[in-house]
PyMOL commands that place a pseudoatom at each C-alpha (Angstrom):
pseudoatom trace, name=CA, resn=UNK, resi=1, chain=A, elem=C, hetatm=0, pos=[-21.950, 2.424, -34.362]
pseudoatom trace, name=CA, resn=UNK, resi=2, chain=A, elem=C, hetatm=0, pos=[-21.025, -1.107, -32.998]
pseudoatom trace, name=CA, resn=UNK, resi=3, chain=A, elem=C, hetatm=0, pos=[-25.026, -2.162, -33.429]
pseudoatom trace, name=CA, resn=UNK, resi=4, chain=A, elem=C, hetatm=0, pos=[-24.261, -1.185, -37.381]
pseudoatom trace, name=CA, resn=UNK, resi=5, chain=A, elem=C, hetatm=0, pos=[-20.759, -3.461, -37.258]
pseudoatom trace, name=CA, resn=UNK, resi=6, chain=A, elem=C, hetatm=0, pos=[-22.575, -5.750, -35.248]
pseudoatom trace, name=CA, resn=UNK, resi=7, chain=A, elem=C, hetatm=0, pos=[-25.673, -6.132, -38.482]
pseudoatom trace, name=CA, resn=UNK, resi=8, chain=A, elem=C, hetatm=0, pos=[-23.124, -6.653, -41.302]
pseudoatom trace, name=CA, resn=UNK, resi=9, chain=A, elem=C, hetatm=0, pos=[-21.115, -8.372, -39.391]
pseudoatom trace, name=CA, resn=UNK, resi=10, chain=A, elem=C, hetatm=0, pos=[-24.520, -10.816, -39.391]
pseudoatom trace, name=CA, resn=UNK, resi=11, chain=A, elem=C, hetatm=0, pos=[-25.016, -10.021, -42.326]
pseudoatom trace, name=CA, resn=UNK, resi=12, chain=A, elem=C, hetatm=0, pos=[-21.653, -11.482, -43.682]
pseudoatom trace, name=CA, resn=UNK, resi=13, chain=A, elem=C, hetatm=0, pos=[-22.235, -14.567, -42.133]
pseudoatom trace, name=CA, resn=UNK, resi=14, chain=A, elem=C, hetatm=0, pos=[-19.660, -13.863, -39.339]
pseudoatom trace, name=CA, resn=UNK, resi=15, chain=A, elem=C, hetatm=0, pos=[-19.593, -15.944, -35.842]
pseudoatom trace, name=CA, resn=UNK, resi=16, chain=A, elem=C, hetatm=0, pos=[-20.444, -13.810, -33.133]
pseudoatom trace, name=CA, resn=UNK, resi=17, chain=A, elem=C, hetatm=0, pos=[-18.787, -14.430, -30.025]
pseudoatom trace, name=CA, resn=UNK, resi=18, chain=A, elem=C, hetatm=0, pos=[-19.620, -13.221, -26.372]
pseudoatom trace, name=CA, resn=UNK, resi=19, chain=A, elem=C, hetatm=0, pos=[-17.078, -13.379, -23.740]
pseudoatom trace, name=CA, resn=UNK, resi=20, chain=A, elem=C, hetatm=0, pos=[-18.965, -12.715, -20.380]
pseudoatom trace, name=CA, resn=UNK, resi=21, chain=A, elem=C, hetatm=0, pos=[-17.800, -12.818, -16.197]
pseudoatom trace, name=CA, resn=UNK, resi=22, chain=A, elem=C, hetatm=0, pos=[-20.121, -12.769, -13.789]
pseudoatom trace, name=CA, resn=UNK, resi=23, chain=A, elem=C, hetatm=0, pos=[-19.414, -11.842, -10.233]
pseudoatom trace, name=CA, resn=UNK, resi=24, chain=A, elem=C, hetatm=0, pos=[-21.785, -12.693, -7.310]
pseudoatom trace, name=CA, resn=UNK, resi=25, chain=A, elem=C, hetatm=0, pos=[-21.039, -11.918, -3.497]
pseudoatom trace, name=CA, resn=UNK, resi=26, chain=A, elem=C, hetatm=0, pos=[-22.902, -13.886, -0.437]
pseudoatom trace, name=CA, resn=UNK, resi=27, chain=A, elem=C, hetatm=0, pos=[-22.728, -13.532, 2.904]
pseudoatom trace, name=CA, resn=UNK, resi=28, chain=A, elem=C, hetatm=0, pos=[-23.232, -15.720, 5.714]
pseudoatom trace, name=CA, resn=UNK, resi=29, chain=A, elem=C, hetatm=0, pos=[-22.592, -19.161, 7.350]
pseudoatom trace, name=CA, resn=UNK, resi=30, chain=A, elem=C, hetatm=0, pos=[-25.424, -20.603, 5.881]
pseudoatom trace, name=CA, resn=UNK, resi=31, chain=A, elem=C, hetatm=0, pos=[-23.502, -20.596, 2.328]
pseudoatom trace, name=CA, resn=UNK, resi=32, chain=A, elem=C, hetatm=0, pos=[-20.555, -22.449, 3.543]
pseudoatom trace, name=CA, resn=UNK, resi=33, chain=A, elem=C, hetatm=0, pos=[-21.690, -25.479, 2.113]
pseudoatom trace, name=CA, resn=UNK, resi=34, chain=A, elem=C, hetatm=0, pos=[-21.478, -23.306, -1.383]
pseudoatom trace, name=CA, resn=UNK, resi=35, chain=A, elem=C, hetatm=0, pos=[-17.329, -24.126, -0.317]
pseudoatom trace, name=CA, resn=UNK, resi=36, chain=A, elem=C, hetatm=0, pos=[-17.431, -27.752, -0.859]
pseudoatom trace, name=CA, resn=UNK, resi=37, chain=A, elem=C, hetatm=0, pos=[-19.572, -27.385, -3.915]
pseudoatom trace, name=CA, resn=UNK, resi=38, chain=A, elem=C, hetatm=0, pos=[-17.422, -25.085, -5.547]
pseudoatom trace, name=CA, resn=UNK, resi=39, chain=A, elem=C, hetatm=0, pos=[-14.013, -26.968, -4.607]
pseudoatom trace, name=CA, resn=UNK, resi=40, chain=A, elem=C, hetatm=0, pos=[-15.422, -30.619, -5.876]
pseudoatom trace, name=CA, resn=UNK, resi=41, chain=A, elem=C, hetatm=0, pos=[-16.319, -28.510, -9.146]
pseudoatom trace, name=CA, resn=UNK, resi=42, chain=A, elem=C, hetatm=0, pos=[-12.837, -27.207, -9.516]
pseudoatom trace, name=CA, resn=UNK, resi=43, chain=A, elem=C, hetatm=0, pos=[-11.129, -30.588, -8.494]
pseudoatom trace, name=CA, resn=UNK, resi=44, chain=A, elem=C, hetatm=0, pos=[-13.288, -32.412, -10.863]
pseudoatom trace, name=CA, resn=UNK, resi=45, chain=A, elem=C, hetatm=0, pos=[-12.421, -30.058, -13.642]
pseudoatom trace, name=CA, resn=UNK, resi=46, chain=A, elem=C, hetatm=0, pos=[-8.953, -29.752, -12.992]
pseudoatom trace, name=CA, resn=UNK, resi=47, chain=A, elem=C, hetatm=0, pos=[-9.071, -33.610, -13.013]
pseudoatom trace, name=CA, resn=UNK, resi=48, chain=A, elem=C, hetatm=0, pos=[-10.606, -33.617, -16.338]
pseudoatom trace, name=CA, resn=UNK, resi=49, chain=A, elem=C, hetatm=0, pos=[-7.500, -31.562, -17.660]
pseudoatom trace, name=CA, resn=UNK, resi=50, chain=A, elem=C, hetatm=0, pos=[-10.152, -28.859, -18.864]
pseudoatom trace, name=CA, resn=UNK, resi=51, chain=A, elem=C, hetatm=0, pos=[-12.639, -31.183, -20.715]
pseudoatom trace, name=CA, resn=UNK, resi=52, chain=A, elem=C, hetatm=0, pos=[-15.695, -28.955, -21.879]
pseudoatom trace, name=CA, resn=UNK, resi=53, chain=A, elem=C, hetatm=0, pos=[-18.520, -31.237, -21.182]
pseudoatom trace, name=CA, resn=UNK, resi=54, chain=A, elem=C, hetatm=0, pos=[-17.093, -32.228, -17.508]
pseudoatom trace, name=CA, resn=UNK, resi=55, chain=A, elem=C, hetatm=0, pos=[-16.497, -28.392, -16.668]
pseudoatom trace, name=CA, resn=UNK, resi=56, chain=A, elem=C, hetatm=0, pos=[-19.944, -27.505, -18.504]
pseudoatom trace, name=CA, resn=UNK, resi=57, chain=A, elem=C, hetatm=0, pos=[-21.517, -30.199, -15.594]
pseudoatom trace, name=CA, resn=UNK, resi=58, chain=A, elem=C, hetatm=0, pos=[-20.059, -29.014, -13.031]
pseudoatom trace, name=CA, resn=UNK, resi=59, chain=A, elem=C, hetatm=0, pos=[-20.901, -24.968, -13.848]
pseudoatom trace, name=CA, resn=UNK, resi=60, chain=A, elem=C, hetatm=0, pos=[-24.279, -26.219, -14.136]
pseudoatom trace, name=CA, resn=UNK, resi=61, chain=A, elem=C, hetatm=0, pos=[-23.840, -27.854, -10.522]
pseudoatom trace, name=CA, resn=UNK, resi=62, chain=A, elem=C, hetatm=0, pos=[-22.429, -24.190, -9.403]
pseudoatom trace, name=CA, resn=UNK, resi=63, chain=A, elem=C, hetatm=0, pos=[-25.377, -22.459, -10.969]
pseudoatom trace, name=CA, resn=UNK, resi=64, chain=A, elem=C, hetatm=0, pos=[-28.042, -24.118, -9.725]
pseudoatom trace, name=CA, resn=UNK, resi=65, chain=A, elem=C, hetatm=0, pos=[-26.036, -24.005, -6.114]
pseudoatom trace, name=CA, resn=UNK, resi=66, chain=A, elem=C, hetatm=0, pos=[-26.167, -20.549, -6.449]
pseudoatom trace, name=CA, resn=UNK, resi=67, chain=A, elem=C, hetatm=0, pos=[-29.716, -19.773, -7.281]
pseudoatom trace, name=CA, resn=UNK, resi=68, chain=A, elem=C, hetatm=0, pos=[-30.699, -21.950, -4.196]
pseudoatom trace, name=CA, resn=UNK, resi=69, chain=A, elem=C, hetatm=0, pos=[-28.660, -19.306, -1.884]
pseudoatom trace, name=CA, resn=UNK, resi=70, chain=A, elem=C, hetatm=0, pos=[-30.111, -15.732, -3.726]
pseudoatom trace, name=CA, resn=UNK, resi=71, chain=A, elem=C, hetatm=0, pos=[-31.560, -15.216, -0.301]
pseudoatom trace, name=CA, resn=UNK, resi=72, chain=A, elem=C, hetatm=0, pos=[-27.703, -14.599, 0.810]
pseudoatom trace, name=CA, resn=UNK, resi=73, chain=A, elem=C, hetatm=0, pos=[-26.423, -12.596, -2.522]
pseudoatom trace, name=CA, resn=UNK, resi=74, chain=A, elem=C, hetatm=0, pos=[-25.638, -9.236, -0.835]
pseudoatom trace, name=CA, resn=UNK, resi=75, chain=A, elem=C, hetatm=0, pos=[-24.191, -7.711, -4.390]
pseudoatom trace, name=CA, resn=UNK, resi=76, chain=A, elem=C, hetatm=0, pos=[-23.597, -8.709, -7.734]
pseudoatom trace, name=CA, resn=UNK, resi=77, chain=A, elem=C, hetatm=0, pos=[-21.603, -7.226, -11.239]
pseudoatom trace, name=CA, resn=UNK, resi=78, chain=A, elem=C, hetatm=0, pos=[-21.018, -8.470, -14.811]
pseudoatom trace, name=CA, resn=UNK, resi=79, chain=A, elem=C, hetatm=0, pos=[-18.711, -7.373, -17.587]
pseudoatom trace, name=CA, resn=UNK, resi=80, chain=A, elem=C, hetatm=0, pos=[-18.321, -8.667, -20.973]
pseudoatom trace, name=CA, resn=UNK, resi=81, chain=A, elem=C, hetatm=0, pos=[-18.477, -7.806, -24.594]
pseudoatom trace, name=CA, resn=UNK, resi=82, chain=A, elem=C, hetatm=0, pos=[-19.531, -9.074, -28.239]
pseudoatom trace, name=CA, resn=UNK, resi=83, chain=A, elem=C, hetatm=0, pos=[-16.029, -10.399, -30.934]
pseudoatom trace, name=CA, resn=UNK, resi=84, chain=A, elem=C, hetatm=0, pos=[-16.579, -11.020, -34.410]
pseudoatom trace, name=CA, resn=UNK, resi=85, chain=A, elem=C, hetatm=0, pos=[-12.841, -12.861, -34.115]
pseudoatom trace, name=CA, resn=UNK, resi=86, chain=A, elem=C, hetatm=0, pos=[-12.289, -16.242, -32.463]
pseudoatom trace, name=CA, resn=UNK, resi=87, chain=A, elem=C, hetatm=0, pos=[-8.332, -15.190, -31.723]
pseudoatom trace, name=CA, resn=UNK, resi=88, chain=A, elem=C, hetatm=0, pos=[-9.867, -12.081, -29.908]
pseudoatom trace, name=CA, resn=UNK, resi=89, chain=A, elem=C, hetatm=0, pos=[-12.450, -13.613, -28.231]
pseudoatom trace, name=CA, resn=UNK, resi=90, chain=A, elem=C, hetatm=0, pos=[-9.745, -16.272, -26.892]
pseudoatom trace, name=CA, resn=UNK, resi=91, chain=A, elem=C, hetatm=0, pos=[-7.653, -13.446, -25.285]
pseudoatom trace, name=CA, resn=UNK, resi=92, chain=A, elem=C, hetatm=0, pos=[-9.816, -11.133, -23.736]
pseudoatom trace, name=CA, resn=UNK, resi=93, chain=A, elem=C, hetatm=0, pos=[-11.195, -14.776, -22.649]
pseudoatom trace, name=CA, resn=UNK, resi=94, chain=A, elem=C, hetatm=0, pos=[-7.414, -15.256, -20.925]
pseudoatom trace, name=CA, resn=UNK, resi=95, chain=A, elem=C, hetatm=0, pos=[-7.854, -11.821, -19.644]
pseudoatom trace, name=CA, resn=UNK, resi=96, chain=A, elem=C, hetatm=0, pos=[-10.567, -11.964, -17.321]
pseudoatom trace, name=CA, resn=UNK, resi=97, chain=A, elem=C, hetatm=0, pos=[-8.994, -15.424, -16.355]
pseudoatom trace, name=CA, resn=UNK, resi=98, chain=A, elem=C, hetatm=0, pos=[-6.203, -14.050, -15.169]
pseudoatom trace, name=CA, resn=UNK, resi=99, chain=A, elem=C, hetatm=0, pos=[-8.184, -11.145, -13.914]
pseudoatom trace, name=CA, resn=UNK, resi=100, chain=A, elem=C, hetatm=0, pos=[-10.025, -13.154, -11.812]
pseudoatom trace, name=CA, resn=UNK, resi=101, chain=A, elem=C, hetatm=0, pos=[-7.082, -15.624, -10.651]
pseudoatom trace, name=CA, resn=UNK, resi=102, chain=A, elem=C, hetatm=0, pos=[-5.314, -12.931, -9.322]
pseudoatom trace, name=CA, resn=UNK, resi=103, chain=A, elem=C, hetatm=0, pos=[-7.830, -11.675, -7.108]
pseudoatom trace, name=CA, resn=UNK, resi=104, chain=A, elem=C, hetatm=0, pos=[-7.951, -11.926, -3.535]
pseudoatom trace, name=CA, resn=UNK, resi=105, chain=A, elem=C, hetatm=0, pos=[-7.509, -15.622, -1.885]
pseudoatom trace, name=CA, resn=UNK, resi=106, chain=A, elem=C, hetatm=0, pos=[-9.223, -16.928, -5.490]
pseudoatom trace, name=CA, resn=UNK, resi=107, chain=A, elem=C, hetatm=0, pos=[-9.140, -19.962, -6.936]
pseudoatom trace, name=CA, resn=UNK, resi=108, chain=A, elem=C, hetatm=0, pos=[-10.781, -21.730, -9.845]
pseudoatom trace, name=CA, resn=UNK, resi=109, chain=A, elem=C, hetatm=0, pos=[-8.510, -24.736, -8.884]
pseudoatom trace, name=CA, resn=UNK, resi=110, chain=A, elem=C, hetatm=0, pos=[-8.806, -27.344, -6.013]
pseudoatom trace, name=CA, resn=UNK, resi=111, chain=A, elem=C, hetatm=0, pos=[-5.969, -26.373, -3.363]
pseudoatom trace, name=CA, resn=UNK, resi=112, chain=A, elem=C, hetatm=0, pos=[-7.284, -28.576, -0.659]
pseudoatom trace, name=CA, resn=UNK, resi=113, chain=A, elem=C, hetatm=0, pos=[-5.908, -31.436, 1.012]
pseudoatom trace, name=CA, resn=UNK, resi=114, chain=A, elem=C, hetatm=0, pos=[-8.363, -34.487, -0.213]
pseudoatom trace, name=CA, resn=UNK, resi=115, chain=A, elem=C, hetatm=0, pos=[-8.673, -35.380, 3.404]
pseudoatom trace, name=CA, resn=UNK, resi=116, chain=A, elem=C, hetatm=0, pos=[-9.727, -32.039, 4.207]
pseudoatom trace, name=CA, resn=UNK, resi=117, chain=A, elem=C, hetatm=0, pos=[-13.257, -33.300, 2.710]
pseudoatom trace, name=CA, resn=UNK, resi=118, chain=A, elem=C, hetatm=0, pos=[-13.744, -34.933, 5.917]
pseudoatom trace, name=CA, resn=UNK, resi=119, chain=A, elem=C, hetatm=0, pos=[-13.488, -31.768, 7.997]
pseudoatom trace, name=CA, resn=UNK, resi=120, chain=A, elem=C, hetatm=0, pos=[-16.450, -29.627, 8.941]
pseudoatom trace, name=CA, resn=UNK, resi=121, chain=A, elem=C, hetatm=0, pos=[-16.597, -26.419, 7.006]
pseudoatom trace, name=CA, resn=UNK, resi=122, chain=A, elem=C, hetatm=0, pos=[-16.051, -23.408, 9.241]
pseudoatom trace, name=CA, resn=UNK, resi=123, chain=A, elem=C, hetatm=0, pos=[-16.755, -19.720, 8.471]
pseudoatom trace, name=CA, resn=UNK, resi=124, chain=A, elem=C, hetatm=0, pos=[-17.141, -17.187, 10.485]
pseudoatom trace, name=CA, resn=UNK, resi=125, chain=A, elem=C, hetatm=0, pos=[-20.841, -16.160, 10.638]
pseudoatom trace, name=CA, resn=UNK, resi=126, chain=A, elem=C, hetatm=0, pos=[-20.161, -12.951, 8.732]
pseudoatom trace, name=CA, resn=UNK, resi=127, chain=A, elem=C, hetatm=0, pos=[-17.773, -14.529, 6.143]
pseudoatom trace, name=CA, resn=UNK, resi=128, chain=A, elem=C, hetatm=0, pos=[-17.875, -13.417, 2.610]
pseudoatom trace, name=CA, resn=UNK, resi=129, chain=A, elem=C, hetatm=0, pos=[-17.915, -15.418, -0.602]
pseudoatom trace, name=CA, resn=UNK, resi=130, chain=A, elem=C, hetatm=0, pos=[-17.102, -13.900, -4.378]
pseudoatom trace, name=CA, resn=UNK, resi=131, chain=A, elem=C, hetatm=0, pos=[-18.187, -16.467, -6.886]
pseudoatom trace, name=CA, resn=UNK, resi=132, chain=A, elem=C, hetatm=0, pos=[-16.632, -15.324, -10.554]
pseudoatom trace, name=CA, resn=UNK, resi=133, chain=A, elem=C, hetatm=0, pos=[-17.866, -17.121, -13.519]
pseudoatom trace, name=CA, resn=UNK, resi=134, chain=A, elem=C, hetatm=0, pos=[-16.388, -16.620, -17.106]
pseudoatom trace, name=CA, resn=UNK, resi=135, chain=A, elem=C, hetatm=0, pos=[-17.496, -18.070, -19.826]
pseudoatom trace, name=CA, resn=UNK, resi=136, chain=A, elem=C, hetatm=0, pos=[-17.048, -17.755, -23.793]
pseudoatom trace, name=CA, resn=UNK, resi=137, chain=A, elem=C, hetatm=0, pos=[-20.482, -18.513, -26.159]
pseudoatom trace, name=CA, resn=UNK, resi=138, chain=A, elem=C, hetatm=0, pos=[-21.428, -18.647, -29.663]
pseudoatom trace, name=CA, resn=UNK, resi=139, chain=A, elem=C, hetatm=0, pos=[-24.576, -16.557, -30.442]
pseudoatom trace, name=CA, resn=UNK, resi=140, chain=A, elem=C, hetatm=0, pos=[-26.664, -14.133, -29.055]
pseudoatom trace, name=CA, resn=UNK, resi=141, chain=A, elem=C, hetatm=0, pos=[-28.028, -14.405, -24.979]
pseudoatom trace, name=CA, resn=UNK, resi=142, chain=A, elem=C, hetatm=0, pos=[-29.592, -11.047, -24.115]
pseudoatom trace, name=CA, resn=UNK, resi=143, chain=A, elem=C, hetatm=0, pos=[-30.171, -12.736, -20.487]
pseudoatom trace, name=CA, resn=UNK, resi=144, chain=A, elem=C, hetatm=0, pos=[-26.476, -12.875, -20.219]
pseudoatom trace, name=CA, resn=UNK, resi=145, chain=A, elem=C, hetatm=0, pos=[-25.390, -9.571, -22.059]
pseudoatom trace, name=CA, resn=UNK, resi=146, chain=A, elem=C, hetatm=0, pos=[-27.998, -7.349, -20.281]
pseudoatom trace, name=CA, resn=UNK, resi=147, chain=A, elem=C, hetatm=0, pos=[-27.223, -5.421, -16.902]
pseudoatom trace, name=CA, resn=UNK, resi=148, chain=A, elem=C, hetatm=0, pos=[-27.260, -8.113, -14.400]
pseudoatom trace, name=CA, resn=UNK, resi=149, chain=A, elem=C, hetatm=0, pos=[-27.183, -6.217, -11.213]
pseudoatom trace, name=CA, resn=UNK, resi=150, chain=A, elem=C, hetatm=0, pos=[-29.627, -7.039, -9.818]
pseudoatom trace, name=CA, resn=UNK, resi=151, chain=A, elem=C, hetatm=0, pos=[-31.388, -9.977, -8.060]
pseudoatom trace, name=CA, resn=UNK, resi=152, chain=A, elem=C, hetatm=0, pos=[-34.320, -10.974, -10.929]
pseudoatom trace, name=CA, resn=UNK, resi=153, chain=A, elem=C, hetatm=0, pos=[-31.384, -10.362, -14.054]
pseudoatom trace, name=CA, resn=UNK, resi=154, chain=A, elem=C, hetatm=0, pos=[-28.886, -12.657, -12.174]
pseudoatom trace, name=CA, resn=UNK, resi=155, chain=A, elem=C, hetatm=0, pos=[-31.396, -15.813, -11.491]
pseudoatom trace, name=CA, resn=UNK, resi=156, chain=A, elem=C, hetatm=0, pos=[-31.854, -15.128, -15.452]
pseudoatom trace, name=CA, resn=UNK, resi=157, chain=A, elem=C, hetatm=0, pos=[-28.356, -15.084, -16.214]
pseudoatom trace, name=CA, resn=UNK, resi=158, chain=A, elem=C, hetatm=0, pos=[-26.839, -18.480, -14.350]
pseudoatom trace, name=CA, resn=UNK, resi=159, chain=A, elem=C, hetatm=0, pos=[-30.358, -20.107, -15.989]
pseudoatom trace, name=CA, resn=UNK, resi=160, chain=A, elem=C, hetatm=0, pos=[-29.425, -18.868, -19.116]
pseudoatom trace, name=CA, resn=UNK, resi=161, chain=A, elem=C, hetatm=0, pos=[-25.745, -20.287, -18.262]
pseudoatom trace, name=CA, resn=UNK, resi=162, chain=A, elem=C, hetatm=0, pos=[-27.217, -24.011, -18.014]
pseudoatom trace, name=CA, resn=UNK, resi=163, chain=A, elem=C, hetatm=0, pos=[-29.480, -23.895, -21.073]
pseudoatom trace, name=CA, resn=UNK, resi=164, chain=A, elem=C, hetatm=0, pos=[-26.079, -22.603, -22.901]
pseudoatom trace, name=CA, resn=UNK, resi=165, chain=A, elem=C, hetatm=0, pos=[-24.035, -25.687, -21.602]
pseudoatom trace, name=CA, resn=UNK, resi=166, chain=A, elem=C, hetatm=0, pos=[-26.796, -27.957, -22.526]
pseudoatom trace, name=CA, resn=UNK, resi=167, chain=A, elem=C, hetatm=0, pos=[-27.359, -26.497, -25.815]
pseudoatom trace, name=CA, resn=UNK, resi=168, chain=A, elem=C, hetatm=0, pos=[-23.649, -26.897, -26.309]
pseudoatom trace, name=CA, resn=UNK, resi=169, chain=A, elem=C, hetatm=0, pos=[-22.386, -23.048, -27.368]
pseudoatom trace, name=CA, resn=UNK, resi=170, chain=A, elem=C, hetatm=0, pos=[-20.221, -22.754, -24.485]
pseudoatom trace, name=CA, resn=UNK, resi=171, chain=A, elem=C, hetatm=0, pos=[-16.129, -22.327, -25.728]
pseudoatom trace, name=CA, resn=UNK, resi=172, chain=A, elem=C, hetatm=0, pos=[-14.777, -21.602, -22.491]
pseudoatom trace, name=CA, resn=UNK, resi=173, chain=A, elem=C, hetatm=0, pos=[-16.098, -21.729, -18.858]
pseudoatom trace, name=CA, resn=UNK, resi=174, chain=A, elem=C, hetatm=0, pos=[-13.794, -21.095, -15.657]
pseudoatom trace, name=CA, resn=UNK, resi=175, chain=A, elem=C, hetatm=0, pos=[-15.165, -20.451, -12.062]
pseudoatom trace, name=CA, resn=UNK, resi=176, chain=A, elem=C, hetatm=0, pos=[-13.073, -18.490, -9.202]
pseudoatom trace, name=CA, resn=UNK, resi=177, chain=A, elem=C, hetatm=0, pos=[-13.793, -18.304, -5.877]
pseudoatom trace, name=CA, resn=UNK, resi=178, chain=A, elem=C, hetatm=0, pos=[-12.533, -16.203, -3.125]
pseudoatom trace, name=CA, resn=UNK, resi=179, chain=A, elem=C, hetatm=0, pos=[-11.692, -17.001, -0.325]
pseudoatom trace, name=CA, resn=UNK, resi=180, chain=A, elem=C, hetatm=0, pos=[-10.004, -20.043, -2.359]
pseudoatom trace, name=CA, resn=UNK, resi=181, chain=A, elem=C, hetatm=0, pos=[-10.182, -22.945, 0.816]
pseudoatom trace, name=CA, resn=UNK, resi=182, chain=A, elem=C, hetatm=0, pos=[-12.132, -23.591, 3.860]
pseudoatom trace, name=CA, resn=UNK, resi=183, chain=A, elem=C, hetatm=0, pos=[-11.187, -21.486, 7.095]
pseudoatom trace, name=CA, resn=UNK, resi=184, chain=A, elem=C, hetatm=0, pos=[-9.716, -18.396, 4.721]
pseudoatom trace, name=CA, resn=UNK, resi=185, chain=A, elem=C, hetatm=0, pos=[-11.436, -15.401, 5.559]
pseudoatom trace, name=CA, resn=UNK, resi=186, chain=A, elem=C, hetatm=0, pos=[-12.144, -12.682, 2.873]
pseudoatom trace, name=CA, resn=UNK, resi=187, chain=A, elem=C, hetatm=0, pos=[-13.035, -9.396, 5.105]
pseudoatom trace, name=CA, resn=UNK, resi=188, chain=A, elem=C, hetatm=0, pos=[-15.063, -6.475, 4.552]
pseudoatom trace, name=CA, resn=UNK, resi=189, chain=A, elem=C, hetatm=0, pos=[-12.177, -4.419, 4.041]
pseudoatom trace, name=CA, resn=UNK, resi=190, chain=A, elem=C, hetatm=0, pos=[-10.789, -6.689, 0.945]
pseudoatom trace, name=CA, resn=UNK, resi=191, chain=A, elem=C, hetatm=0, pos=[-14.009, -7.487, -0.538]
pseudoatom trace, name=CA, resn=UNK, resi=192, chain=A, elem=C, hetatm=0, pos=[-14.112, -3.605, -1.471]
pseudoatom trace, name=CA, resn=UNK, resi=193, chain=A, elem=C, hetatm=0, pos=[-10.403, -3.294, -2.346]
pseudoatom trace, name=CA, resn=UNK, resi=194, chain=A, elem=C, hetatm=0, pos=[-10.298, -6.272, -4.496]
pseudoatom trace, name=CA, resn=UNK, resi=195, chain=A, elem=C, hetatm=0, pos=[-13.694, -6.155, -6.008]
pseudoatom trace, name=CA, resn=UNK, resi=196, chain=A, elem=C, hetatm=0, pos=[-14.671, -2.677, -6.332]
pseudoatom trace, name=CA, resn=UNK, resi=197, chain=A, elem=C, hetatm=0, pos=[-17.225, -2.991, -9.272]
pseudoatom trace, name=CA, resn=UNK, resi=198, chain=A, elem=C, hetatm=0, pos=[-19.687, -5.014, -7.147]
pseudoatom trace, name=CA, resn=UNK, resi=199, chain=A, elem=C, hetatm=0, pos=[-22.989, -3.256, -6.078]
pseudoatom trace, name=CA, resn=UNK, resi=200, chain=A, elem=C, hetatm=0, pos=[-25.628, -3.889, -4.032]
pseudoatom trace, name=CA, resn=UNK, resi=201, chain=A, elem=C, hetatm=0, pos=[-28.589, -5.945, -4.657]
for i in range(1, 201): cmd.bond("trace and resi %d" % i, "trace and resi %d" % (i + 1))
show_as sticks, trace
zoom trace
């Protein structure tokens, strides 16, 4: 039924809207570095007061970060669906933003201490990361939409990310993080009460 709202909705020349959130969880002190690159990205955004084209760079950053540590993804998830309503797609947008925010120890703003950038970044060699991205698009990005559970559909998602900040149909982008600053610890424990839809890759 939705494919046959989804054709006349093309067919009546509507805008078709995908919200989207990706989740990602590595493991490891070899992707504490990931920390600093995912703080500068939300201090630079926040710094930007939201501007789409300095956010868009620095999800792009966060991307490409992220496909240079798929040897540490240990489990991944998406969600999302398809609006034919800009108003809509704004608040299930909100949704998942405040979804995300209020998971545990995340962040998609910059809480450090600027001279906390001179510190060495500790985490414990078993440490867990969540990475949450949401973003809003015009069009049509089966890479995106698809099942991304697994290790080959989630190097084509974040690629298909970049090419959509580059070819300018991004509305919306925010990036969480948990744990939210250097030295938190997000345990085993947590990371299956407060993201339970995660499997493994």
């Amino acid at each position: 039924m939705s494919s046959l709202r989804d054709s006349f909705n093309k067919f009546t020349g509507k805008t078709r809207f995908v919200v989207s959130r990706l989740f990602i969880h590595l493991a490891g002190s070899e992707v504490t570095p990931l920390l600093g690159v995912l703080n500068h990205a939300a201090r630079e955004a926040l710094e930007s007061e939201g501007d789409l084209e300095v956010v868009g760079e620095r999800l792009v950053e966060v991307c490409q970060s992220l496909l240079q540590y798929d040897t540490y993804w240990q489990s991944a998830a998406n969600e999302g669906d398809v609006l034919w309503d800009e108003g809509e797609a704004g608040d299930f947008f909100e949704e998942l933003f405040t979804d995300s925010a209020q998971r545990y120890l995340s962040s998609g703003e910059s809480e450090d201490d600027e001279d906390e950038d001179n510190q060495p970044l500790t985490l414990s060699p078993t440490g867990n990361l969540v990475v949450m991205i949401t973003v809003a698009f015009e069009g049509e990005v089966p890479e995106i939409e698809n099942d991304l559970a697994n290790i080959g559909a989630m190097n084509e998602g974040l690629k298909a990310l970049i090419n959509l900040h580059y070819q300018e149909k991004l509305r919306g982008i925010q990036v969480h993080f948990s744990p939210a600053r250097l030295g938190d610890e997000l345990t085993n424990e947590q990371l299956l009460l407060n993201f339970p839809e995660l499997i493994p890759l």
